[in-house]
Each structure stands twice: as structure tokens, then as C-alpha cells.
N, CA, C and O atoms as a GROMACS GRO file, in nm:
protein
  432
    1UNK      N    1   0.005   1.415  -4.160
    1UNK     CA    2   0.067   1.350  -4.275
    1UNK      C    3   0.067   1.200  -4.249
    1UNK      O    4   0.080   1.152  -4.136
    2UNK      N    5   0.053   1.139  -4.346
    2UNK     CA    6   0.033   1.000  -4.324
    2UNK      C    7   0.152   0.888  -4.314
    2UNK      O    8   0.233   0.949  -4.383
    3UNK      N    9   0.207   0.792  -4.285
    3UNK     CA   10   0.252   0.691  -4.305
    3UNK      C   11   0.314   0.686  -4.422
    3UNK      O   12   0.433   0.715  -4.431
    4UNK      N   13   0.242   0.649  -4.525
    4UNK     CA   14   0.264   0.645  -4.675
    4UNK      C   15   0.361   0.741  -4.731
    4UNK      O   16   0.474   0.720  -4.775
    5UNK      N   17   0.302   0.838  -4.722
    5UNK     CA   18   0.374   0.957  -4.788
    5UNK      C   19   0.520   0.968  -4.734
    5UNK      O   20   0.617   0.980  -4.810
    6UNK      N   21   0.531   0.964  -4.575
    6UNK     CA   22   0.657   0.951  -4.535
    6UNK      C   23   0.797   0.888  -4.577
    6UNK      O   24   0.914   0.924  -4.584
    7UNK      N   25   0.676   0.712  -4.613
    7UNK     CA   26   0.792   0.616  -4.652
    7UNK      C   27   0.826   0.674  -4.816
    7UNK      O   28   0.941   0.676  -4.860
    8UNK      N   29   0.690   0.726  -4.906
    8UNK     CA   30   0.761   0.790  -5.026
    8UNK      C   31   0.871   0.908  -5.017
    8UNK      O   32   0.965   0.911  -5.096
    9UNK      N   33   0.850   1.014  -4.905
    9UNK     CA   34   0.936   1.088  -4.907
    9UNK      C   35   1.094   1.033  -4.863
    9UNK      O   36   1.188   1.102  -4.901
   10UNK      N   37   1.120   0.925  -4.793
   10UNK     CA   38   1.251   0.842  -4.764
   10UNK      C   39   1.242   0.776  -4.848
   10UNK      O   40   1.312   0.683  -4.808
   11UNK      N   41   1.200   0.742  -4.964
   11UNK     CA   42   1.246   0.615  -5.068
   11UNK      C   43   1.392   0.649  -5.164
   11UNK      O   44   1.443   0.753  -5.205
   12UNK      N   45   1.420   0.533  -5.172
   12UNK     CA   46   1.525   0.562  -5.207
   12UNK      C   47   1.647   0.549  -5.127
   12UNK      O   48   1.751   0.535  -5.191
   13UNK      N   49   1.652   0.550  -4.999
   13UNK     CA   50   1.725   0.588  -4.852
   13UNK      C   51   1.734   0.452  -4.787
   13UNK      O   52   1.640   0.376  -4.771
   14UNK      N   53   1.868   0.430  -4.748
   14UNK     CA   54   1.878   0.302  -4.713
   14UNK      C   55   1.952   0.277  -4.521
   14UNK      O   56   1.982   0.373  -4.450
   15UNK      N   57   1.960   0.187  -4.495
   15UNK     CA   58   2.042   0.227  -4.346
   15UNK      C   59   2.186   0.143  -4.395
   15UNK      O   60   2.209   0.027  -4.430
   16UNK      N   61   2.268   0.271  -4.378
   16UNK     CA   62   2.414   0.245  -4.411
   16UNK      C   63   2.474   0.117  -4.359
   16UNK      O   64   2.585   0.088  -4.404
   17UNK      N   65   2.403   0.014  -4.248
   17UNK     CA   66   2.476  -0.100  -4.209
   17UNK      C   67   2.450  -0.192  -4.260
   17UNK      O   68   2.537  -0.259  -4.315
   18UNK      N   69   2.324  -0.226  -4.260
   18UNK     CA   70   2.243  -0.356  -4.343
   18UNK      C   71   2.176  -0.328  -4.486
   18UNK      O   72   2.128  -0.411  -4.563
   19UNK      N   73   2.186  -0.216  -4.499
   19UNK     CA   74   2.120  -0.168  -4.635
   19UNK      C   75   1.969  -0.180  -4.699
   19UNK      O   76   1.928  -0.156  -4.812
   20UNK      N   77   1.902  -0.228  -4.577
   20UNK     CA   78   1.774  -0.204  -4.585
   20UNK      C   79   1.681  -0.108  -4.642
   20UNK      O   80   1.724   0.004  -4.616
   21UNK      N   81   1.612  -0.105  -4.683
   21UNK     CA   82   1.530  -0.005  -4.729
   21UNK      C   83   1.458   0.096  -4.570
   21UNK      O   84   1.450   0.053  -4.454
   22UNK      N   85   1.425   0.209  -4.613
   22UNK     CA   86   1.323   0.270  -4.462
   22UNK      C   87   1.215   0.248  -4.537
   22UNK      O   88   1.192   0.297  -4.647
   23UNK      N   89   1.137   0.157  -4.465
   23UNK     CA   90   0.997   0.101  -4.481
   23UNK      C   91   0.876   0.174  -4.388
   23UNK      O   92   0.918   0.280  -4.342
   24UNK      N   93   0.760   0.150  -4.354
   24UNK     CA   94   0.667   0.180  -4.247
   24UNK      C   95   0.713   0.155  -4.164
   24UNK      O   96   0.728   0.245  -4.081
   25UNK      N   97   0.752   0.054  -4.141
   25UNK     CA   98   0.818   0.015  -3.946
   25UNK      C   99   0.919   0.113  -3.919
   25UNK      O  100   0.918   0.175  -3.812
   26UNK      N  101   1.021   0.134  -4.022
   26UNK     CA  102   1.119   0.260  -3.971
   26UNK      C  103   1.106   0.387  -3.941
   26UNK      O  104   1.196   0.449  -3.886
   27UNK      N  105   1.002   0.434  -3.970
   27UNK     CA  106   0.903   0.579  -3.915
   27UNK      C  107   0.844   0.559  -3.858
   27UNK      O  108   0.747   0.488  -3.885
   28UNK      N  109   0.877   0.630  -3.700
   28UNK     CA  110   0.811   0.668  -3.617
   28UNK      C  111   0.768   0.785  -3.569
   28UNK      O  112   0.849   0.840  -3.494
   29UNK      N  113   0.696   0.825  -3.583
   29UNK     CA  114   0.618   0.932  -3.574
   29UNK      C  115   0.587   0.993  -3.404
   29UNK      O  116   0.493   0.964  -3.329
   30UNK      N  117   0.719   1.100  -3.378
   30UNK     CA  118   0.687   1.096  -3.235
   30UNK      C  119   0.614   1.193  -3.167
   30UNK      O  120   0.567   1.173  -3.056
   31UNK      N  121   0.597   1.352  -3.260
   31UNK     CA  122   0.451   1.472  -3.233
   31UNK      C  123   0.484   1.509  -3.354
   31UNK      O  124   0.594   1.527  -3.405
   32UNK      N  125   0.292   1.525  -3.429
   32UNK     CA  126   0.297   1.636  -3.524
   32UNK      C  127   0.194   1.748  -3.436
   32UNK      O  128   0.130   1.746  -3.331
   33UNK      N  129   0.212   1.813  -3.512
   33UNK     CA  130   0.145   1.950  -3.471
   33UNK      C  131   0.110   1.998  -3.629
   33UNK      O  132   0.116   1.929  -3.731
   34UNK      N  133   0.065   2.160  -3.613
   34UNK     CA  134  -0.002   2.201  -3.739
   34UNK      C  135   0.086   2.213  -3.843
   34UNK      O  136   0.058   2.191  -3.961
   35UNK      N  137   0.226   2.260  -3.788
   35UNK     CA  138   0.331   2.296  -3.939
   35UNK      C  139   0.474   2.236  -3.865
   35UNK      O  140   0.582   2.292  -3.876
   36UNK      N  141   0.449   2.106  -3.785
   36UNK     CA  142   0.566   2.044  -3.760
   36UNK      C  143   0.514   1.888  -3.729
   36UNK      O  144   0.411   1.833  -3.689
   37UNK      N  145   0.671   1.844  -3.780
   37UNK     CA  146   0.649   1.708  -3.785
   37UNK      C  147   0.768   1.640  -3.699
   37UNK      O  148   0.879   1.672  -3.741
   38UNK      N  149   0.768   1.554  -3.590
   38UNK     CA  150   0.870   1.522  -3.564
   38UNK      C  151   0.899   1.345  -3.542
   38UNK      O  152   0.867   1.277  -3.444
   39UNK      N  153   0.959   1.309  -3.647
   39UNK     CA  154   0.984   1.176  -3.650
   39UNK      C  155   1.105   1.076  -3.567
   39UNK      O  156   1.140   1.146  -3.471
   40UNK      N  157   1.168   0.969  -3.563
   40UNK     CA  158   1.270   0.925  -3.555
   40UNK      C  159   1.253   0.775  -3.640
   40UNK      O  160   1.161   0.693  -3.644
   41UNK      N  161   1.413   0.785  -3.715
   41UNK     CA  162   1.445   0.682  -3.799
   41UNK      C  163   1.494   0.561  -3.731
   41UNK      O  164   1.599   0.578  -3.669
   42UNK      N  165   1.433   0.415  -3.729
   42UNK     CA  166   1.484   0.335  -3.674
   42UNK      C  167   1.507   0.228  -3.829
   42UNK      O  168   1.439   0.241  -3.930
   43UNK      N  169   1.633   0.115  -3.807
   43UNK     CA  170   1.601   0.022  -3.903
   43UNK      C  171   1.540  -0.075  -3.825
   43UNK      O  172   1.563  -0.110  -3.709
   44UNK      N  173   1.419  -0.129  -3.946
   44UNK     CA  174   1.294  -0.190  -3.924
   44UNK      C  175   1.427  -0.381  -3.926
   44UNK      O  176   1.392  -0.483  -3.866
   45UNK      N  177   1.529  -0.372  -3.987
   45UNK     CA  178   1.584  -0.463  -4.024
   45UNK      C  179   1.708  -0.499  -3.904
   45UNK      O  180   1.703  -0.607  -3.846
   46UNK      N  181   1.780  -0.434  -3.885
   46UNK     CA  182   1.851  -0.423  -3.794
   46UNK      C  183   1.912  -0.315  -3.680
   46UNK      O  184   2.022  -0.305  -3.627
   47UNK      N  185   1.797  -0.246  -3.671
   47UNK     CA  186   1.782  -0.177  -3.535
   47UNK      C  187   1.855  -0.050  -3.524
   47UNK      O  188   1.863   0.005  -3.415
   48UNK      N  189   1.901  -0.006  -3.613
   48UNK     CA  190   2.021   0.099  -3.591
   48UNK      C  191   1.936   0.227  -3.612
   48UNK      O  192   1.850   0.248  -3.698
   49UNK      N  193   1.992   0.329  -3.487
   49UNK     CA  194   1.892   0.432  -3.469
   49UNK      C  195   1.963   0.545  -3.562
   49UNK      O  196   2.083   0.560  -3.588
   50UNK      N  197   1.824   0.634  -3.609
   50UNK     CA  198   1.902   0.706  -3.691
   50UNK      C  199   1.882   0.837  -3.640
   50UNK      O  200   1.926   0.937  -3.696
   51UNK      N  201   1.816   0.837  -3.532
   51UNK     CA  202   1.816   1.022  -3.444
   51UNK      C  203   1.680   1.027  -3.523
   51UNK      O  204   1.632   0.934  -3.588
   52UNK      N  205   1.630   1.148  -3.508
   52UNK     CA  206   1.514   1.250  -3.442
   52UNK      C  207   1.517   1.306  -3.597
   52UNK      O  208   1.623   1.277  -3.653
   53UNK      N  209   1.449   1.361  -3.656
   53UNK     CA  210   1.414   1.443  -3.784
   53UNK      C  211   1.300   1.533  -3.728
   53UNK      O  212   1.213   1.484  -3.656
   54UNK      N  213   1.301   1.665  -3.762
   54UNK     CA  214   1.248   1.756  -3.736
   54UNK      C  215   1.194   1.843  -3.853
   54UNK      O  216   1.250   1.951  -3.869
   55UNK      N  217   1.086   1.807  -3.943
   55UNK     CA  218   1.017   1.859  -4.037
   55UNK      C  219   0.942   1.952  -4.056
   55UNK      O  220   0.869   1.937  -3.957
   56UNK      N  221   0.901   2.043  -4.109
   56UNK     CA  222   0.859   2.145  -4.111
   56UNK      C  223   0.729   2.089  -4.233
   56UNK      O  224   0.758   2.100  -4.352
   57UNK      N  225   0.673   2.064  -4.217
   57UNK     CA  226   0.505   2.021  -4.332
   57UNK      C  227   0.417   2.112  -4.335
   57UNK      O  228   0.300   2.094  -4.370
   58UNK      N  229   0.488   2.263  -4.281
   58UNK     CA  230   0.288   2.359  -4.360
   58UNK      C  231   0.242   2.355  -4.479
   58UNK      O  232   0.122   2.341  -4.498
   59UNK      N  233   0.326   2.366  -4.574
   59UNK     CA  234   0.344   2.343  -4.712
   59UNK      C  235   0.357   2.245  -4.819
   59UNK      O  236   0.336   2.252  -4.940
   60UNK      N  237   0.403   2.134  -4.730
   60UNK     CA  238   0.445   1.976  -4.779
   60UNK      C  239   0.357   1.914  -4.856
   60UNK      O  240   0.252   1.870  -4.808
   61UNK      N  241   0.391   1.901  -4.993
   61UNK     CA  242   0.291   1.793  -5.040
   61UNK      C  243   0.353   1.720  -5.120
   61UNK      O  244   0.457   1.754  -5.175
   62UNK      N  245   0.294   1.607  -5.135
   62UNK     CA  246   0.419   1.467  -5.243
   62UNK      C  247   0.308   1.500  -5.380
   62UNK      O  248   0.194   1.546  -5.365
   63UNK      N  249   0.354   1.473  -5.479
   63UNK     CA  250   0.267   1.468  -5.614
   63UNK      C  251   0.365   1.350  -5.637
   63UNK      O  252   0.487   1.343  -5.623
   64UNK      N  253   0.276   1.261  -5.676
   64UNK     CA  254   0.333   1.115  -5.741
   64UNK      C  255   0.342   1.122  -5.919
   64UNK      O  256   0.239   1.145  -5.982
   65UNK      N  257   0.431   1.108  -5.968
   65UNK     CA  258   0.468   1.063  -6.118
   65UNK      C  259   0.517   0.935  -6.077
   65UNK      O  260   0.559   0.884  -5.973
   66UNK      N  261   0.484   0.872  -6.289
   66UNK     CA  262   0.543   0.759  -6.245
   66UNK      C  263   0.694   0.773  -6.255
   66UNK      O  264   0.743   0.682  -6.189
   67UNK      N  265   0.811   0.868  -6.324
   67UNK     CA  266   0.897   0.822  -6.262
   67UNK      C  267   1.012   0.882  -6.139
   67UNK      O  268   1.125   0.841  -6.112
   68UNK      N  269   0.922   1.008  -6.074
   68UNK     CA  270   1.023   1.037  -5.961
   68UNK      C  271   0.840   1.099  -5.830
   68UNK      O  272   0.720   1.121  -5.849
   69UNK      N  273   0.933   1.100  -5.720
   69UNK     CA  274   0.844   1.158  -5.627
   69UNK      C  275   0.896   1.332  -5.636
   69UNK      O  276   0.999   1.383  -5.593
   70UNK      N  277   0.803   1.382  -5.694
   70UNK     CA  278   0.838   1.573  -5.658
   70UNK      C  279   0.801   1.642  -5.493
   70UNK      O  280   0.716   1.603  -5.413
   71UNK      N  281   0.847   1.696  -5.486
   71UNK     CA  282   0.808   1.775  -5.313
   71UNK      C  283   0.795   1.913  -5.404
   71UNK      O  284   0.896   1.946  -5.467
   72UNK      N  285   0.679   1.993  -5.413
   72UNK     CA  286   0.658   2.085  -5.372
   72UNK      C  287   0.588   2.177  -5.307
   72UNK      O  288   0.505   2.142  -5.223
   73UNK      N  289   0.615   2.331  -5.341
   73UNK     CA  290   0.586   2.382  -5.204
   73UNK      C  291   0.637   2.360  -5.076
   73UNK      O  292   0.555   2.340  -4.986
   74UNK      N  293   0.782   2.358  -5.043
   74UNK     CA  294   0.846   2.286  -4.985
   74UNK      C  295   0.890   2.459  -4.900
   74UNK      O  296   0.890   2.569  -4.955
   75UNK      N  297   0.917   2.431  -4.781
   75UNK     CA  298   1.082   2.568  -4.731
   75UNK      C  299   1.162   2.538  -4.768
   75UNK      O  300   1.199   2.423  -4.791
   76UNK      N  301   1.233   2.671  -4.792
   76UNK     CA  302   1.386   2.689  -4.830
   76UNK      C  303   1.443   2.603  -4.760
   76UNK      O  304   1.407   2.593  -4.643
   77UNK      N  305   1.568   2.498  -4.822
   77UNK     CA  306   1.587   2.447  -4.687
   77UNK      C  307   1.743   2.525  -4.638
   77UNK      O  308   1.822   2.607  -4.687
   78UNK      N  309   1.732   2.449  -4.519
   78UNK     CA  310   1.823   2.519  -4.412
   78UNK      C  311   2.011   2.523  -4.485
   78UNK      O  312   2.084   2.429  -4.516
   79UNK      N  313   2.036   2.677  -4.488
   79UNK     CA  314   2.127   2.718  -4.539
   79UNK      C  315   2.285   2.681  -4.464
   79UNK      O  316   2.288   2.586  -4.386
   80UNK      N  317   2.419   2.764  -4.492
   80UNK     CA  318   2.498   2.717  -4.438
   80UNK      C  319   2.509   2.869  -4.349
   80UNK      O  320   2.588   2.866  -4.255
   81UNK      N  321   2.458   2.960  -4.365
   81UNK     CA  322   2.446   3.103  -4.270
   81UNK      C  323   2.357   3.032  -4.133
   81UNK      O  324   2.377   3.037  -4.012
   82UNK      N  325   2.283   2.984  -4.191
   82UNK     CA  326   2.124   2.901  -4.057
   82UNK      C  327   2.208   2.880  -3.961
   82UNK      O  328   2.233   2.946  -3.860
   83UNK      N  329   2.263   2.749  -4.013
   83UNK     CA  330   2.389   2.679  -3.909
   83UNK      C  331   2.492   2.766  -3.826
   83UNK      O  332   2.524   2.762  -3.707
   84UNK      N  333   2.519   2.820  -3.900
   84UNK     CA  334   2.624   2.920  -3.833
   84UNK      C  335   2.545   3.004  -3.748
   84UNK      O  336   2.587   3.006  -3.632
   85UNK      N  337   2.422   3.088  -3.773
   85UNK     CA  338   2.336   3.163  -3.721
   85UNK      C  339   2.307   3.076  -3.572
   85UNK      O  340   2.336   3.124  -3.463
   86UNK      N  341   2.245   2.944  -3.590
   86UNK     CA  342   2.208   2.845  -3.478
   86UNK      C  343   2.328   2.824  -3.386
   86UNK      O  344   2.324   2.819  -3.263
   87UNK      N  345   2.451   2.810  -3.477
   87UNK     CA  346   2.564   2.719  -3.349
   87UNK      C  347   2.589   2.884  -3.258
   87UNK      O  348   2.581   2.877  -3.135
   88UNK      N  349   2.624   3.045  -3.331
   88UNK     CA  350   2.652   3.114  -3.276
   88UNK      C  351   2.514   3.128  -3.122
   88UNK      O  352   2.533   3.134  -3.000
   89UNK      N  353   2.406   3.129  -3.189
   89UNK     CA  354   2.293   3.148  -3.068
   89UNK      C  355   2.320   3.039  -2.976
   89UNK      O  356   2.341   3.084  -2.863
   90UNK      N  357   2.328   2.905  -2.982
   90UNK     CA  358   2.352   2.790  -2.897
   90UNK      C  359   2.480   2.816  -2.804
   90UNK      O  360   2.496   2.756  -2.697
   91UNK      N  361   2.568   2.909  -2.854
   91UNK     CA  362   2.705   2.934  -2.810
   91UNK      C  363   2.673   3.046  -2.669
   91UNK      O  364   2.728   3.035  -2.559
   92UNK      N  365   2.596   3.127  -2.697
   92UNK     CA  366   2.573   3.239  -2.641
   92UNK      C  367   2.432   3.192  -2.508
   92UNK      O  368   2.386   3.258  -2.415
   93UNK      N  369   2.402   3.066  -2.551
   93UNK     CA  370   2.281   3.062  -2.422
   93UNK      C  371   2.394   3.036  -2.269
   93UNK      O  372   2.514   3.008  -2.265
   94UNK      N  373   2.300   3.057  -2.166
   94UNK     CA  374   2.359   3.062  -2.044
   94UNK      C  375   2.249   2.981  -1.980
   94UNK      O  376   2.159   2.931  -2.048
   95UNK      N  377   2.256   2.968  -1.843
   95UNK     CA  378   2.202   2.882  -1.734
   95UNK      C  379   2.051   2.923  -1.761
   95UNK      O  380   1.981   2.878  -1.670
   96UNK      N  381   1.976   2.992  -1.855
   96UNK     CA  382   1.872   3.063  -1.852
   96UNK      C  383   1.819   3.031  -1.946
   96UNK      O  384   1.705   3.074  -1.960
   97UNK      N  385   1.879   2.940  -2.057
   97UNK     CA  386   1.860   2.907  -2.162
   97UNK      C  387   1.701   2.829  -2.156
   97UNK      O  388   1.656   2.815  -2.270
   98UNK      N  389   1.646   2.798  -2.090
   98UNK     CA  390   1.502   2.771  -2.063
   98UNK      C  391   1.415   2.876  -2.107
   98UNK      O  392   1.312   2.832  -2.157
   99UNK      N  393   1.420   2.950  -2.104
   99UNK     CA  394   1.349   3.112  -2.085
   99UNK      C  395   1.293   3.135  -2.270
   99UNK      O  396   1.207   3.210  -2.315
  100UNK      N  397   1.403   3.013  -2.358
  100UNK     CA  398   1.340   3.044  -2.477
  100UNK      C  399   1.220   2.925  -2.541
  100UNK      O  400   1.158   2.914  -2.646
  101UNK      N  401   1.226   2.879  -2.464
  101UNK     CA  402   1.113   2.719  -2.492
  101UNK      C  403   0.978   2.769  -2.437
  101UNK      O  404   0.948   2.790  -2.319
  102UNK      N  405   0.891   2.785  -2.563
  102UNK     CA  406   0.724   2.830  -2.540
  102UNK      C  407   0.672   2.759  -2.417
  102UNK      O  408   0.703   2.643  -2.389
  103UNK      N  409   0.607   2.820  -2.359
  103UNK     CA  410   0.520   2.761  -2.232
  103UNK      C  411   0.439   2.662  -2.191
  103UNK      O  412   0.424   2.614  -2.079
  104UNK      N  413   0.366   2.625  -2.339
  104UNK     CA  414   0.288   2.512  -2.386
  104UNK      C  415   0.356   2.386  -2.362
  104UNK      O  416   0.306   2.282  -2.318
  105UNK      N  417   0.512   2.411  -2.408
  105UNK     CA  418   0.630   2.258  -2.468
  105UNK      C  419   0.726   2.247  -2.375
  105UNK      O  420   0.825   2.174  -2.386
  106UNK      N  421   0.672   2.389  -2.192
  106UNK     CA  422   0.803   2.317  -2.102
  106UNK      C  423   0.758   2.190  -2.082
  106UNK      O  424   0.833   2.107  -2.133
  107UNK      N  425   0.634   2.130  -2.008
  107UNK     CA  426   0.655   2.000  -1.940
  107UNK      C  427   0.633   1.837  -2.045
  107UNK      O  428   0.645   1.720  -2.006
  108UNK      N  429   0.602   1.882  -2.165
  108UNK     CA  430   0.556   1.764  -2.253
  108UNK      C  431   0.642   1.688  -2.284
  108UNK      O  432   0.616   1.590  -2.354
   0.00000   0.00000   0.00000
């Protein structure tokens, strides 16, 4: 996925301190892979980090109108069961909790 499309999919989105827009400089693009995308938000204006975004793009496509950006073909997105589903599993890992990270993505 490109640059472009990114900053269209954040338009609109501002950084709550300086109120900057997220421009190209504020996406950084840190691994994609085939049906994941993993970015982090910086302001291009005054520096304030905005954490890690973790996208899911098998499906992702922007269609441009002129007056809104549509996403479809998009995943469901993440529910309020997910969360609960995730914090209970996160609750339940032990010292072994390694054992679930694919083999490919221990040392990268």
C-alpha cells in the first residue's frame, strides 16, 4: 500500500496537541507483509508519538469521490467481545507465553 493512500485514509485526523494535520512525514511504515500492515503515527509538526497501528489490508481499497474517501471491502472491525476475548487470553498467558509467536517473527 502506498504512502498516498495512507495519508487519504488518516485525513481528516489531526494530533490532539498542535493540531496538525497527519501528512506523509507522519506515516511511518514499519513491516507490511501480504494482509498486514504495520505503521506508527508520529507528528510531522511537533513530534508527539502516536503508538504503533496494526492494519489488516487483504481487502483494503480507497475509492476516491469527490466528496468523501469510502473504504471498502474492509474487516469487520474489532468488536467489544474481541477485546474482552483478547484481554481474557492475555490474562491467562504464563512464562510460556512465547510458544504462541510464529517461528518466522521470533527473532525479527
Amino acid at each position: 500500500m502506498n504512502k498516498a493512500k495512507l495519508v487519504k485514509l488518516f485525513s481528516g485526523l489531526c494530533c490532539n496537541v498542535c493540531r496538525h494535520d497527519f501528512d506523509e512525514d507522519a506515516i511511518i511504515i514499519k513491516r507490511q507483509e501480504k494482509d498486514l500492515l504495520v505503521l506508527n503515527i508520529i507528528c510531522s509538526e511537533c513530534g508527539k508519538n502516536f503508538g504503533v497501528a496494526f492494519l489488516g489490508i487483504e481487502n483494503l481499497s480507497l475509492k476516491n469521490s469527490d466528496d468523501e474517501l469510502v473504504i471498502k471491502d474492509c474487516p469487520e472491525p474489532i468488536s467489544y467481545d474481541d477485546v474482552l476475548d483478547a484481554h481474557k487470553f492475555i490474562e491467562k498467558l504464563d512464562k510460556d507465553w512465547k510458544k504462541y509467536i510464529p517461528e518466522n517473527l521470533k527473532n525479527t
